[in-house]
N, C-alpha and C positions, 0 to 999 in steps of 0.2 A: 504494500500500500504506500503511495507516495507520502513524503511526509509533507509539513507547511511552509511557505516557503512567504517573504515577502517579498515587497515592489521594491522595496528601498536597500533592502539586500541585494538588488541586483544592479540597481541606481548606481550603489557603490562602487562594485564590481567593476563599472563601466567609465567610472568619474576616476577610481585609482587608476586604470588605464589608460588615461588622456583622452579619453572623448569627451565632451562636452554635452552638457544636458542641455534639453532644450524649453524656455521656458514661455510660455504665454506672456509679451508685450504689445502695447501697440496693435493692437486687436489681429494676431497673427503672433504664431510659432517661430523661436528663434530656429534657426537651425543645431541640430542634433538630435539625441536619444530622447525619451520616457518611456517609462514604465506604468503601467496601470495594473493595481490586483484582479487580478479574475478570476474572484473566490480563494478559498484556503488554499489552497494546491497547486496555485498558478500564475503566473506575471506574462501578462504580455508585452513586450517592447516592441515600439514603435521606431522612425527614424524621422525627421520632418526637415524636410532640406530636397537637395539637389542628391543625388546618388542613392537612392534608397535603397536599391537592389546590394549594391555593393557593400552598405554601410551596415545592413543586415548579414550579409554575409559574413564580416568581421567579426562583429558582436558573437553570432553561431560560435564562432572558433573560441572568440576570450571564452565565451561562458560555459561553453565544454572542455576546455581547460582548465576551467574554477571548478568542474564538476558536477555541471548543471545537466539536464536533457534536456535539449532543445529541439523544438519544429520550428519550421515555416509554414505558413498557411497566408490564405490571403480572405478575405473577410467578404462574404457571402454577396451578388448581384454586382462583383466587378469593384468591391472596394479597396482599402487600402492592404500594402503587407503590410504581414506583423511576426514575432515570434513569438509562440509559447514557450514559456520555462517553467518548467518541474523541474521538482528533486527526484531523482532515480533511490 
């Protein structure tokens, strides 16, 4: 059973490795990462910028490297990517 895992736990994760979070200014998204909880068991990361494909791809490696399980999926009728993270 996976175990609980938070958003800010992986916030971290991403901010120790020099990416840049990304914050709501200016009625628009700086560019970079968030994280949003998706229930106990789940964070999904985001990218918001130029490069999204590539910048997800990163993230995959850091936080399989930290130990994380990661997906990619993409959000249902042609929305955004995103990643899931669980803990294994």
């Amino acid at each position: 059973m996976p175990r609980r895992i938070k958003a800010g736990d992986i916030r971290r994760v991403l901010i120790d490795e020099g990416f840049d979070f990304s914050e709501f200014a200016g009625g628009d998204w700086d560019p970079g990462h968030r994280s949003a909880q998706a229930g106990t068991r789940a964070v999904h990361v985001f990218h918001d910028g130029p490069g999204e494909q590539q910048h997800l791809d990163t993230y995959t490696t850091v936080l399989r490297a930290a130990g994380y399980h990661v997906v990619a999926e993409q959000q249902p009728r042609g929305g955004r990517r995103r990643l899931i993270v669980t803990r294994p």
